[in-house]
DRENDREN-680989 format. One record per residue (C-alpha): residue in three letters; x, y, z. Coordinates in steps of 0.1 Angstrom, whole numbers, plus 5000, padded with zeros to 4 digits. Example, Ala and Ser with C-alpha at 12.3 -4.5 7.8 and 13.67 -1.06 7.14 Angstrom:
> Ala|5123|4955|5078
> Ser|5137|4989|5071
//
This chain:
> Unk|5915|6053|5055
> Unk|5946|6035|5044
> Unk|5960|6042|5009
> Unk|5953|6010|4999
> Unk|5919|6014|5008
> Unk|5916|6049|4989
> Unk|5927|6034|4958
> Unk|5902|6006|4961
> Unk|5875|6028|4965
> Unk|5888|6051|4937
> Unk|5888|6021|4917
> Unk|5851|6012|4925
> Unk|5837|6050|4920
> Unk|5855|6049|4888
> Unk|5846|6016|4877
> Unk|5809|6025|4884
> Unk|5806|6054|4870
> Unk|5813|6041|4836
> Unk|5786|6014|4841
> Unk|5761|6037|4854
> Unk|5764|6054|4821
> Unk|5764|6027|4796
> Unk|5731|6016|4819
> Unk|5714|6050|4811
> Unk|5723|6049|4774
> Unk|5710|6017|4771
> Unk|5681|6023|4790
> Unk|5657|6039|4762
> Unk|5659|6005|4737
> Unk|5651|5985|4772
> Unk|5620|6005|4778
> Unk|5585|6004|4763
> Unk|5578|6037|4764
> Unk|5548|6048|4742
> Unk|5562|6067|4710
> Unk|5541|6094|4713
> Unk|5547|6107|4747
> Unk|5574|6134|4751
> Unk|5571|6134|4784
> Unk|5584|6101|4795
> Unk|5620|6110|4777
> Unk|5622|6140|4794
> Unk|5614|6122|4828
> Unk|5639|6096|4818
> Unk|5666|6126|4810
> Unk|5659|6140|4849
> Unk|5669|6110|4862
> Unk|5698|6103|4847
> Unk|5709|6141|4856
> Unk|5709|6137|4889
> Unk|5720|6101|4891
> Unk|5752|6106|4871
> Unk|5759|6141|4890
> Unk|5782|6126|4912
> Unk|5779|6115|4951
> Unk|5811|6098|4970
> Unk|5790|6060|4956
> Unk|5796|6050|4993
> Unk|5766|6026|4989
> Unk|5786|6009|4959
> Unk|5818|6008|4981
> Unk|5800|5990|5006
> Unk|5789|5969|4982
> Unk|5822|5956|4975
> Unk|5836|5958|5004
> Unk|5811|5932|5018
> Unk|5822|5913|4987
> Unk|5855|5910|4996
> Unk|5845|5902|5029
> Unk|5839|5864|5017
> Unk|5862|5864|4986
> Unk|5886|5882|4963
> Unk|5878|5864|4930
> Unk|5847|5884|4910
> Unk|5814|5875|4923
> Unk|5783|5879|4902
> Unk|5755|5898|4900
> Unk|5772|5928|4920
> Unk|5775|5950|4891
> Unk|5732|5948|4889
> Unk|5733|5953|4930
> Unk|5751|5983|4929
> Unk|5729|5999|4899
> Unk|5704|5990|4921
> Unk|5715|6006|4951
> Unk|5718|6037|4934
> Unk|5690|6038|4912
> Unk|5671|6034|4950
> Unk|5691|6060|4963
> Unk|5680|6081|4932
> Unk|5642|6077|4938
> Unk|5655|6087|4976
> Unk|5669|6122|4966
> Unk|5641|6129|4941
> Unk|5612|6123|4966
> Unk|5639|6143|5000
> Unk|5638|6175|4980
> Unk|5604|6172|4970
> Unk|5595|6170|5006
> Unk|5619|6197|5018
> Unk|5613|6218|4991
> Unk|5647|6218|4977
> Unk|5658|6234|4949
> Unk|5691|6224|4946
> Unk|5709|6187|4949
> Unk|5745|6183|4938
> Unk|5753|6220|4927
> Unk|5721|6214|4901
> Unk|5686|6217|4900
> Unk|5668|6193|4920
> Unk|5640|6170|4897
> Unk|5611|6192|4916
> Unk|5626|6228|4904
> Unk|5631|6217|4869
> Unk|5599|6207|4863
> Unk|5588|6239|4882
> Unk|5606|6261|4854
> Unk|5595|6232|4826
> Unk|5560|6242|4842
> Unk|5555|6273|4858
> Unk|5517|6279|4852
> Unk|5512|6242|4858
> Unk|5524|6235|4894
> Unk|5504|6205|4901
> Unk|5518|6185|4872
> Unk|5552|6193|4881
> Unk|5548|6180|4917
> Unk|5531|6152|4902
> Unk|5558|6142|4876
> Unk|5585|6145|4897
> Unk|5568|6119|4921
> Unk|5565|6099|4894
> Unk|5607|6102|4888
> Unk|5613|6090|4917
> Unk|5586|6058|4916
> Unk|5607|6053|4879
> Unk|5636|6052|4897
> Unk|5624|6026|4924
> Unk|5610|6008|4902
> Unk|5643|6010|4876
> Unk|5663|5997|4913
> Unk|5641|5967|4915
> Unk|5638|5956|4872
> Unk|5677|5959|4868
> Unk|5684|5929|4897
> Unk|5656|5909|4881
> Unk|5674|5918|4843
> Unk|5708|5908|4859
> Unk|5730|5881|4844
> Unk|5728|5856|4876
> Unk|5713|5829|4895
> Unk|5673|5831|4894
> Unk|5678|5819|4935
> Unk|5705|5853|4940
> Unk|5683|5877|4916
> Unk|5654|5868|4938
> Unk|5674|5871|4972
> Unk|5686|5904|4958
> Unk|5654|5915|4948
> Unk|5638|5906|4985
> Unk|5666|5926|5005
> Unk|5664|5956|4983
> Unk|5619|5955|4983
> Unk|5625|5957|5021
> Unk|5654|5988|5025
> Unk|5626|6006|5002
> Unk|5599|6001|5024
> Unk|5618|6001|5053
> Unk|5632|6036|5043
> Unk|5594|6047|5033
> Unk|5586|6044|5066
> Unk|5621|6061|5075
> Unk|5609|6090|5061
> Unk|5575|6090|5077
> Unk|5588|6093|5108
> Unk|5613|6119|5096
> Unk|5584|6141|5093
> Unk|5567|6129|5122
> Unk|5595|6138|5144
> Unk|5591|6177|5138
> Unk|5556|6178|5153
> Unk|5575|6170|5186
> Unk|5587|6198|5206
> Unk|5615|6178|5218
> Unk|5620|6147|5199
> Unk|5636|6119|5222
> Unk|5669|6102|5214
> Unk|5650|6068|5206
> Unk|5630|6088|5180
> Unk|5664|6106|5167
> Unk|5681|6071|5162
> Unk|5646|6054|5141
> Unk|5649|6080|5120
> Unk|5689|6072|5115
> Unk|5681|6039|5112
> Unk|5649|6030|5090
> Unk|5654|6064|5069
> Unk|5691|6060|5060
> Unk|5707|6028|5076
> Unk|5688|5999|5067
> Unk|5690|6011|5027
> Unk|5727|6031|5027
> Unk|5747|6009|5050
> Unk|5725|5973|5058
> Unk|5714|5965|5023
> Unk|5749|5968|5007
> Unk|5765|5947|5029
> Unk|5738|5920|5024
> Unk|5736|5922|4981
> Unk|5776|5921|4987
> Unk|5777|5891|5006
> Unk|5745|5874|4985
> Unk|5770|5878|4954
> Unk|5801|5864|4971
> Unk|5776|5834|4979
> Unk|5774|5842|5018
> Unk|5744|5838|5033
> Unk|5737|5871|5052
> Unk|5706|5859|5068
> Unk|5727|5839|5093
> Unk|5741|5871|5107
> Unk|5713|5897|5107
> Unk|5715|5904|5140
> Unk|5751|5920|5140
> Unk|5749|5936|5103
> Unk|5719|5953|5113
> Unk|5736|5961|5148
> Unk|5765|5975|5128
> Unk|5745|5997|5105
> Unk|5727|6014|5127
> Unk|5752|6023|5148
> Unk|5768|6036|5117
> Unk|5739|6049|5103
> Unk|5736|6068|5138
> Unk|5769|6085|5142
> Unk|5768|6089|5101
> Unk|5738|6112|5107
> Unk|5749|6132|5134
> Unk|5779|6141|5118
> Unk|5756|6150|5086
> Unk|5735|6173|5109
> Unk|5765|6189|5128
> Unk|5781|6198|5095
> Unk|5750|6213|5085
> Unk|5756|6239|5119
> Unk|5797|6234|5119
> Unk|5805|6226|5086
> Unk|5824|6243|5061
> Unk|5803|6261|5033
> Unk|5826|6261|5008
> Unk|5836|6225|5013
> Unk|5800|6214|5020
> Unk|5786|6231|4988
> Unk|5759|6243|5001
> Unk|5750|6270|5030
> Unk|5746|6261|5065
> Unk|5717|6263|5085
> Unk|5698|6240|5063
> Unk|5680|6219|5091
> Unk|5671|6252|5111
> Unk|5659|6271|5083
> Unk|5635|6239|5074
> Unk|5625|6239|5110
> Unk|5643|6202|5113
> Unk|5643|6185|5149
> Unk|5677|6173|5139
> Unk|5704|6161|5165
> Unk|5720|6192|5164
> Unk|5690|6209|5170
> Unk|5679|6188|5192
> Unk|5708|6190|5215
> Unk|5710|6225|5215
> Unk|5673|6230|5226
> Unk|5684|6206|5258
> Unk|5716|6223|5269
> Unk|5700|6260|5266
> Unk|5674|6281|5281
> Unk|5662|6314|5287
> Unk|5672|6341|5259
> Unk|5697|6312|5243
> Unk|5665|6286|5237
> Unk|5639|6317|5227
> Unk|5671|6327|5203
> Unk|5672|6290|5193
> Unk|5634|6289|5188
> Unk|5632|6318|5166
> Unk|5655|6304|5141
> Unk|5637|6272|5136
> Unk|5618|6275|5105
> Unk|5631|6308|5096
> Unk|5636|6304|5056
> Unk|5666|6335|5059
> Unk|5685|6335|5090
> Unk|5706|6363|5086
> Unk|5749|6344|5085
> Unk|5752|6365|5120
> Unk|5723|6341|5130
> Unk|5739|6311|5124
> Unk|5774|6321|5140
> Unk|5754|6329|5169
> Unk|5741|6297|5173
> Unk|5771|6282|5167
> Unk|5785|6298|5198
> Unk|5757|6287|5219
> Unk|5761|6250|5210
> Unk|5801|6255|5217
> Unk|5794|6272|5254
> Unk|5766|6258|5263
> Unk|5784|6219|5257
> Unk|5757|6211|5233
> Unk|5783|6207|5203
> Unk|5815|6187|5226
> Unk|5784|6161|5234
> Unk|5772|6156|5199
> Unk|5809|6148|5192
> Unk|5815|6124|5219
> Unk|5781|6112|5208
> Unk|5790|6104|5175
> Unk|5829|6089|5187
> Unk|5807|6069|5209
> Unk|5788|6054|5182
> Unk|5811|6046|5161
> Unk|5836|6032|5185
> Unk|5809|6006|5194
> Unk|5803|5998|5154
> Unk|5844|5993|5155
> Unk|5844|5971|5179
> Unk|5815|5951|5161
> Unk|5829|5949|5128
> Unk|5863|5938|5148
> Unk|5844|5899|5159
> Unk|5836|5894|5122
> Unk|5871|5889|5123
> Unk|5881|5850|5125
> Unk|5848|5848|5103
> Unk|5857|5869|5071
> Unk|5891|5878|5054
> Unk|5911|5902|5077
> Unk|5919|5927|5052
> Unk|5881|5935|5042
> Unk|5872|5935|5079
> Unk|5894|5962|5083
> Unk|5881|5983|5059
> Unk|5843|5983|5081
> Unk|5865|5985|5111
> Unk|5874|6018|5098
> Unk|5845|6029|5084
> Unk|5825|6042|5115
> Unk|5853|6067|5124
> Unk|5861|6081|5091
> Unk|5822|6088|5091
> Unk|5827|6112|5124
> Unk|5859|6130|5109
> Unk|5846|6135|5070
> Unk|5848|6175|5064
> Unk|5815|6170|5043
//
């Protein structure tokens, strides 16, 4: 990325942060919750945790990126789009680490583990009310476009695109879990996962509540945003599941070996399960769904995936990928503002080379 492009993005996280909190602190007079319930304020408290916790805001980037795509002048209604788009995201972390088990998300508690120690002899209610977090937070994505200062025909165009990267990402994660019943997932059932469970609601729907508020009618090029983001979403994910093998712990934040210890068909598991057999795949086997793989573990495998090729074809994989989302972005061209092309031009291949 450019400088100029850094400080625009710096300028966007910063921006949003601010706004995300003023939401939050406004949030209680907003709400009708019943005065007697002490639970619902605590629930409320959870979520804001983890949404103000931090994240790169890549989703509101995009956002205004695709703005800018169209025009340079303020457009309306993006502020509520990009509340939205994280207040989704939100529900989305809540509900992955329910799922996986998690008990950390952003060097914190994750919503499931606090209720766990808010609850410990109750561990039905804590699963329960953390599901219900996350449907708070969906539902918080959807009321805050219809709430938003803007055209009733743009709030209701918002509200459509962001209804379908929910569902579309519900069914994402369906097939997440479906895909680690397969002994050897295929690379059409690697990519749907990319796509519906991270995609269509991290990369597609920005770019289309972006070019909704600059007054674009995104509709009229479905077929090449969606193209775009799931090629992105694609070599985005890869990269995400080779770090979790290759990556750097102390950069990361979190230990490696996530997706092995959780017994995740993930690319990089995947790939490695191809390229090896004999000792290397039984080795390979043995470490899926182990819950503490000893470090020596790990840096074994990490020298299978290097010798055996596995790891040099996940990374012309993901190069591949994102070459091809380059080269897309690159027609919209003579269509939208050069400068804001650019930035999506760049986008796939800084998602291949991120250290985390």
């Amino acid at each position: 990325m450019t400088e100029q492009v850094l400080q625009r993005v710096a300028g966007y996280e910063k921006r949003f942060t601010a706004l995300f909190e003023e939401y939050f602190d406004t949030l209680g007079g907003r709400l009708d919750t019943p005065s007697l319930s002490r639970f619902t304020p605590e629930c409320l408290a959870l979520v804001r945790d983890l949404a103000l916790r931090g994240g790169k805001r890549m989703r509101v980037v995009l956002l205004h990126e695709a703005a800018r795509l169209v025009t340079d002048e303020p457009a309306e209604g993006l502020d509520a789009a990009a509340l939205s788009i994280e207040l989704l995201h939100t529900h989305g972390l809540i509900h992955d680490d329910l799922i996986d088990d998690s008990p950390t998300r952003r060097g914190g508690p994750s919503t499931y583990y606090a209720y766990r120690d808010r609850f410990p002899r109750h561990p039905q209610a804590a699963l329960g009310l953390t599901v219900l977090a996350g449907d708070l937070a969906l539902a918080l994505s959807l009321r805050v476009l219809l709430d938003a200062k803007a055209p009733l025909a743009l709030r209701q165009a918002m509200v459509e695109t962001q209804t379908r990267a929910a569902a579309d990402t519900f069914m994402g994660q369906i097939v997440d879990l479906e895909r680690d019943f397969a002994t050897a997932p295929d690379e059409d059932v690697l990519h749907a996962v990319a796509d519906y469970k991270s995609a269509r609601y991290s990369i597609l729907a920005p770019l289309q509540l972006g070019l909704l508020a600059a007054g674009e009618r995104p509709a009229l090029f479905e077929r090449e945003l969606r193209g775009y983001a799931r090629l992105v979403g694609i070599c985005g994910q890869m990269r995400d599941d080779y770090l979790d093998l290759f990556g750097d712990p102390a950069v990361m934040g979190k230990p490696t070996g996530g997706d092995l210890r959780d017994g995740k068909r993930s690319y990089t598991v995947s790939a490695l399960l191809a390229a090896v057999s004999g000792a290397e795949r039984a080795m390979v086997e043995s470490a899926l769904g182990d819950r503490s793989p000893t470090p020596e573990t790990v840096s074994a495998l990490r020298e299978i995936a290097e010798s055996s090729g596995a790891a040099d074809r996940m990374r012309a994989d993901m190069r591949r990928h994102a070459e091809r989302a380059c080269a897309l972005a690159a027609g919209w061209r003579p269509r939208w503002r050069d400068d804001a092309v650019a930035f999506f031009e760049l986008l796939p291949l800084w998602s291949v080379d991120r250290a985390a």
